[in-house]
N, C-alpha and C positions, 0 to 999 in steps of 0.2 A: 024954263027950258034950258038955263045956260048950266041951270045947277046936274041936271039930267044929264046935259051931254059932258060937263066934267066928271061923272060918277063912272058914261061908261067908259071915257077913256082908259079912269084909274084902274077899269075891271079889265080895261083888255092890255094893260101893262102889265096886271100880277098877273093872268094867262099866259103871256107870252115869255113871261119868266119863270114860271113852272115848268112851262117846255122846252127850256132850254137845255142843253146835254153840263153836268157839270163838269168843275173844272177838273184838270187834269190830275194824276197825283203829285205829291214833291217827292216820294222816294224815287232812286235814280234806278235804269233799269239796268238788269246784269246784265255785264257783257257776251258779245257770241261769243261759245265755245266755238276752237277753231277745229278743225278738225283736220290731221293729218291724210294727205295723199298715201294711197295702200300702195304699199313697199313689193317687189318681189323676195320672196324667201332665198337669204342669205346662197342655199345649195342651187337654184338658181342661175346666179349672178358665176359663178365654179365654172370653170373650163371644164369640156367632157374631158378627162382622161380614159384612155382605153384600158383595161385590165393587161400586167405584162402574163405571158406566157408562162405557166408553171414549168418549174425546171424539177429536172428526174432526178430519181434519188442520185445516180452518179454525178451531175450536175452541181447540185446540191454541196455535197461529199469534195467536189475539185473548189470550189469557194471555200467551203469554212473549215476543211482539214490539210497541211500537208503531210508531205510524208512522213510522218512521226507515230512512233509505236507509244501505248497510252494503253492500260487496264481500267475496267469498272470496280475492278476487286480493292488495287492501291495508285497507290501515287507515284511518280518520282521519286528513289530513297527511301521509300515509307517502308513498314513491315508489312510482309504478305503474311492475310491472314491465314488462322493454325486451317481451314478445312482443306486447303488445299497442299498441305502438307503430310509428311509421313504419318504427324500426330493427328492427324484428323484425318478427312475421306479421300484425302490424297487425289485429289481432281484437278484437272489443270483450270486455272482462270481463265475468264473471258478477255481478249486481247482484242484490241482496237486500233486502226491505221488509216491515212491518205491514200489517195493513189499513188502507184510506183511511176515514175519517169515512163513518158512514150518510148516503145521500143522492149518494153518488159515481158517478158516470154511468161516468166514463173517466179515463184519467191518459194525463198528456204529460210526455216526459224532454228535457231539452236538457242537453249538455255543452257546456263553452267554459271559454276558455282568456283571463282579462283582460289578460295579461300580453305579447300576440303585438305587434309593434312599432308594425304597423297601428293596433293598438285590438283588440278581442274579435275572438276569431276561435271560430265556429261548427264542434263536431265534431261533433255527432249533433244529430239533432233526430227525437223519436220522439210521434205523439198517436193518440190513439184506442185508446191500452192500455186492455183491457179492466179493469172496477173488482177481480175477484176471481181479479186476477193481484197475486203478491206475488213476484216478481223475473224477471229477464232470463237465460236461461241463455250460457253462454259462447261469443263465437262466434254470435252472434246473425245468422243470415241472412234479413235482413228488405231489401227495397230497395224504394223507392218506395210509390206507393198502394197499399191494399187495401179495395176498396170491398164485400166479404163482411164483417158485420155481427160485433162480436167478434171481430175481427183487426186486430192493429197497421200503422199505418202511417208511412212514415219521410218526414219533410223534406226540403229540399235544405239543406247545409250548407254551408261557406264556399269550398269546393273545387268546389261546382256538384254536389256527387253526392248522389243519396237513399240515405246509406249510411253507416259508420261507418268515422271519421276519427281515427288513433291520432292521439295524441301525437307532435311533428314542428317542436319548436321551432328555431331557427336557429341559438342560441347560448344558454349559462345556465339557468337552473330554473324552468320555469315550472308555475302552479300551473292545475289542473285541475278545472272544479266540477260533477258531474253534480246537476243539480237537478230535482226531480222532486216534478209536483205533481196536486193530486185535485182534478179538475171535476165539477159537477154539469149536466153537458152531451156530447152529441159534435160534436167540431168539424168540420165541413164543407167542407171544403181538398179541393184536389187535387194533385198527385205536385212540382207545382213551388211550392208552399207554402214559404218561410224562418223563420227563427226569428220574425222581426219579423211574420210574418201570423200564425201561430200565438200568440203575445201577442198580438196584438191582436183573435185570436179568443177568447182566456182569460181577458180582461179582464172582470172581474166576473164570475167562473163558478167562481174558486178556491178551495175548500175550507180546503186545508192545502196545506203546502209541507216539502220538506226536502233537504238539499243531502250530498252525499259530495264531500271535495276529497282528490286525490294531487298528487302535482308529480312530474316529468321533466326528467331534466337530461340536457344533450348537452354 
């Protein structure tokens, strides 16, 4: 009987160890991923700023230009090129300027040339440019008076014409000066007006002044 009940001890010892859960592992477990708190987007975190107010082309024009005469065609001292000369299609260049000083009624352009054998010789002669005009397009078909109010009108210049006179020296380099100035008036001329009436109707009426010179060599 003693042999019986030590047999089934031993039987329900190896039971109760079969059912046991085993042991645990030895590899160690990986650590937690951490996981970063979700950010707001950079744009965001940005102050609103409000859009500023488009500014108009004259706006525009009083910032990044002053009163200074400037061509598309040359530079400062450069040579103007042959098309708008005698030897070529003989057009006037495109010219480009700031606004004239408050109080600018009209603007007058004269070109000439100090260097002609004669003495100065006269190629354009232009008054009664309206004040919130800021340059010449190229190619300028303008001839004679225009007596419609804010409309340009053209001089006679050395060649007897109301009209634009390229470049057309005889020999050598000569230098070209378009000068171009802001009156606090309009001038009162008509279609046979020269350089020398037109000074002498701007005398005492000039705001501001500013000149573009090229040269031409033949």
């Amino acid at each position: 009987m003693k042999k019986r009940a030590v047999l089934i001890l031993i039987l329900c010892a190896l039971l109760l160890g079969a059912c046991t859960a085993p042991p645990e592992s030895n590899e160690p477990e990986a650590p937690p991923v951490a996981v970063e708190p979700t950010k707001p987007p950079a744009e965001a975190l940005k102050p609103t700023v409000a859009p500023a107010p488009a500014k108009t082309p004259a706006e525009l024009m009083e910032v990044a230009m002053p009163f200074e005469l400037t061509s598309t065609a040359f530079a400062q001292g450069e040579p103007i090129p042959v098309q708008f000369s005698c030897d070529g299609d003989d057009i006037s260049p495109a010219l480009i300027w700031g606004p004239p000083p408050d109080g600018t009624k009209t603007q007058a352009l004269i070109m000439e040339d100090p260097d002609a054998p004669g003495g100065t010789w006269d190629h354009w002669i232009l008054f009664n440019i309206p004040a919130n005009t800021y340059g010449l397009e190229e190619n300028l078909p303008i001839t004679g008076i225009n007596q419609i109010p804010g409309f340009i009108s053209a001089g006679r210049n050395s060649w007897g014409r109301s009209e634009y006179g390229g470049p057309c020296p005889p020999s050598g380099t000569h230098r070209y000066f378009f000068k171009l100035y802001a009156l606090d008036t309009t001038l009162s001329l008509d279609e046979n007006a020269d350089k020398s009436q037109v000074l002498t109707a701007m005398d005492g009426h000039v705001l501001a002044e500013t000149e573009l010179m090229g040269t031409f060599s033949r």
